[in-house]
N, C-alpha and C positions, 0 to 999 in steps of 0.2 A: 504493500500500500504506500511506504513510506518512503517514493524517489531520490529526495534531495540529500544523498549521503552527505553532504558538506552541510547543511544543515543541524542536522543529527547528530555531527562531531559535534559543532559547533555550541550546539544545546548540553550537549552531553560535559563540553568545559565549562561551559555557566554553572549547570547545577552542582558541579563537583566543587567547583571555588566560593559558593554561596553558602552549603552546605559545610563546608570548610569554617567558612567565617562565623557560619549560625551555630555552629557546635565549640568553637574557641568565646565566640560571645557568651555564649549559656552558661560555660564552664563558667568564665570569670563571672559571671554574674551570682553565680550559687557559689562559687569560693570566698568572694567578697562579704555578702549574705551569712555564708559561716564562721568568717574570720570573724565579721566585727559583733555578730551575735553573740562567741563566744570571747572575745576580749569586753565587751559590755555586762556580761555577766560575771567575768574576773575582777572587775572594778566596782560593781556595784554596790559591795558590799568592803569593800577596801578603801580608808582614811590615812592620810600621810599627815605625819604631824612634825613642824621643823622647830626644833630646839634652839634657840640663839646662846651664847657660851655655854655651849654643854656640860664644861669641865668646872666650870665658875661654882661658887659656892650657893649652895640652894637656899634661896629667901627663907623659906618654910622648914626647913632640916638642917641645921647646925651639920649631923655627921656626915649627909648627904653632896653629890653634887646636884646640880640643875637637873643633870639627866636620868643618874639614879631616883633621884626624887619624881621627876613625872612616870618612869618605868613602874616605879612601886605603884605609886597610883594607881598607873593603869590595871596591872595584875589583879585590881580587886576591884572593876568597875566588872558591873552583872552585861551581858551580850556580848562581851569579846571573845573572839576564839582565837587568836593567835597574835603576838608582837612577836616582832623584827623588826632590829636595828641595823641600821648601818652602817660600816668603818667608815672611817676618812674614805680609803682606798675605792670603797664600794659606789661613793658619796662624789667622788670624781670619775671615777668613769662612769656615771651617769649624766657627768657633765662635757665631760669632754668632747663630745659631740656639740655642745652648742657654743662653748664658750672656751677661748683662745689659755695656751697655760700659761702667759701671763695675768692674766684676769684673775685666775685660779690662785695663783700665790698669792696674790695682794689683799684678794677677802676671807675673812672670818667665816669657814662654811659652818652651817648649823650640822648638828647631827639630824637623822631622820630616821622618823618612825615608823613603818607599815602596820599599820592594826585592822585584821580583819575582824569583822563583826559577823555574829551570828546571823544575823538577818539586815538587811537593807537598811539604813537609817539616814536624815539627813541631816545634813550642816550645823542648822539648828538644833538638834536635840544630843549632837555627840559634843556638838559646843558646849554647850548645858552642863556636861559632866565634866568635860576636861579643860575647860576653857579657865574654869576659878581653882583649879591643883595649883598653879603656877605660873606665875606671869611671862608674857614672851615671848609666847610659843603660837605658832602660826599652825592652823587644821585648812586641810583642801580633802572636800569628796570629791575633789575631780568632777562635781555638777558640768562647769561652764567646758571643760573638754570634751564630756559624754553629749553635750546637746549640740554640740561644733560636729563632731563626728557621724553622729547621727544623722542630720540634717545632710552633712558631703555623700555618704552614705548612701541617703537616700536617692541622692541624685545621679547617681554613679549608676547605681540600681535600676531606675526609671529611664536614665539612655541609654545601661544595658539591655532590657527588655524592650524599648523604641526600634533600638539597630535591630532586635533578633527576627522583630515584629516586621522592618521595613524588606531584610533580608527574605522572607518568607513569602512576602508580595514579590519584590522579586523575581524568584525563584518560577512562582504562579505564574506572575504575567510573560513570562519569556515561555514557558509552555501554552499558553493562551497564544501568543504570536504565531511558533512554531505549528501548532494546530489550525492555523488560521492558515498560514502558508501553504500545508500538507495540503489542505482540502482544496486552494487552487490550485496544487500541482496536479492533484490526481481528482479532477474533478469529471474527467470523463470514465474512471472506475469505479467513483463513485454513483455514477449516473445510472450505470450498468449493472449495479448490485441493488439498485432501486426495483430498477427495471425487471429485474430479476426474484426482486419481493423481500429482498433483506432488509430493507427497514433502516431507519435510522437509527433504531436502538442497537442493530445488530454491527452495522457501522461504527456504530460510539464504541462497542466492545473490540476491534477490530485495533480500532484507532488507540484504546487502554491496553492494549498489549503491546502493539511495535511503540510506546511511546515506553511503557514497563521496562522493555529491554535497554533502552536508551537511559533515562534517568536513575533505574533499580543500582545498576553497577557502580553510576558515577557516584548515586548520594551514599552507598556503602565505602567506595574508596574514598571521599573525602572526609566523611566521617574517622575511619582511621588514619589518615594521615593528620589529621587537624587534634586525637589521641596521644598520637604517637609525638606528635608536636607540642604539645601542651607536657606531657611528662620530659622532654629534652629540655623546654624551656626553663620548669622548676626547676629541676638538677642544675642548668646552670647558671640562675639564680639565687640557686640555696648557696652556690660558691663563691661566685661573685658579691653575694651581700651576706655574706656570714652571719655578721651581727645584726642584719635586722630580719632575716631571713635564716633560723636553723632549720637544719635539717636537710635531705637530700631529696633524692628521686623519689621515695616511700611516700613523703610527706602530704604529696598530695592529695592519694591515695587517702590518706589519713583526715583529711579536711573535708572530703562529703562524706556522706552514708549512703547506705545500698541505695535510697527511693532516688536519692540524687542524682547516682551513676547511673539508673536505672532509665532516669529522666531523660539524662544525657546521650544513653546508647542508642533509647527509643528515635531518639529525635530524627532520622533517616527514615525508620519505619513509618512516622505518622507523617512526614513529608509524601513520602511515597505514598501514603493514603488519601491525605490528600489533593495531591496532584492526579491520581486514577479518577477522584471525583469533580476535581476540574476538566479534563480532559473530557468527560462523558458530558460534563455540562455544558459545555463549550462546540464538542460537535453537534450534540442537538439541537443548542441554539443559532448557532449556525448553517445546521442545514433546514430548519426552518424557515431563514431568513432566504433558503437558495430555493426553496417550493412555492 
């Protein structure tokens, strides 16, 4: 039925390279989705609290320093589940990245506290308890960065899903075309299978098979190579960026879950489905328009 082999290549590298792109979109979009879901849920319940002369002698505690003395504190407020502190050492390479080692010699760092709580609380009410232990001392819930992120987040997200969505029409309308094309190439076979009593409907299925052969191969090989592309990628940005990226090739692996990857393998299958129910729409409303 289907003449125009140049065509048909032609079709056959669209869908392989959109498909391509709609499955490295997805990924990133459900990687992103997991990453900050799960860094959101690490912080939400985690308070930093910065000590100014840690080693100074503690207003309220003669034997104490500033820092012993808020620690103590802390150990016997009700809803913490974990403190951690951290060295000098610890304290600078969390800066190092922002701030020049000049800068670093010349200020007084505070010590820092990580206090995780049992349950979510905010600003105000961890204020409340540790705010009157000790003068000095600075609390951040990290509020104003979780609503910064959030919000990026979401937009990252939203033209994730736009590209996947635009990628998809796409895909359709370039089979829309190429069906439009077939049917004036081969319109006097068509005419003849009419004529013959096969029907438009029997047409449409005719046309959802040699179109099956064309797109089936291409959207499965793009699909794995745009796989196989995305785990080369991780690996060699887990190397490349050490520190803000652990971990290797496994990693990403590690970052969906099954419905996820499930989502992402289908993503070829439901293409191919429906593109067979374009192509069947498309002929009949086209050979409609030729009756």
């Amino acid at each position: 039925m289907l003449k125009n082999k140049a065509a048909n290549i032609f079709l056959a590298w669209i869908i392989l390279s959109m498909i391509y792109l709609a499955v490295v979109t997805l990924t990133g979009v459900l990687i992103s989705n997991s990453s900050s879901r799960e860094w959101l849920e690490s912080v939400d319940n985690v308070v930093t609290i910065q000590v100014s002369d840690p080693k100074a002698k503690s207003e309220v505690d003669d034997d104490s320093t500033r820092l012993e003395t808020i620690v103590k504190k802390l150990r016997i407020i009700a809803g913490i589940n974990k403190i951690k502190i951290f060295d000098e050492e610890q304290t600078l390479g969390l800066l190092n990245n922002w701030l020049s080692q000049d800068i670093l010699n010349d200020i007084n760092l505070p010590s820092l506290i990580e206090v995780k709580l049992i349950k979510p609380i905010n600003k105000e009410q961890i204020s409340q308890k540790i705010g009157p232990l000790i003068p000095g001392v600075s609390i951040d819930d990290h509020s104003r960065w979780k609503q910064k992120l959030t919000f990026l987040i979401d937009i990252i997200e939203n033209l994730g899903w736009i590209i996947f969505i635009l990628i998809l029409i796409v895909c359709l309308a370039s089979i829309i075309f190429a069906i439009t094309m077939n049917i004036a190439n081969n319109s006097e076979v068509i005419n003849l299978i009419d004529l013959m009593g096969g029907g438009s409907s029997f047409i449409a299925e005719i046309f959802q098979k040699q179109i099956l052969l064309v797109i089936g191969p291409a959207a499965l090989i793009g699909s794995f190579i745009a796989i196989v592309t995305l785990f080369i990628l991780n690996d060699y940005l887990a190397t490349l960026l050490s520190d803000f990226l652990p971990g290797s090739i496994s990693s990403l692996g590690e970052k969906l879950n099954f419905w996820e990857w499930s989502f992402i393998v289908s993503t070829p299958l439901v293409f191919i489905f429906l593109s067979l129910i374009t192509v069947r729409v498309s002929v009949l409303v086209l050979l409609g328009k030729l009756k």
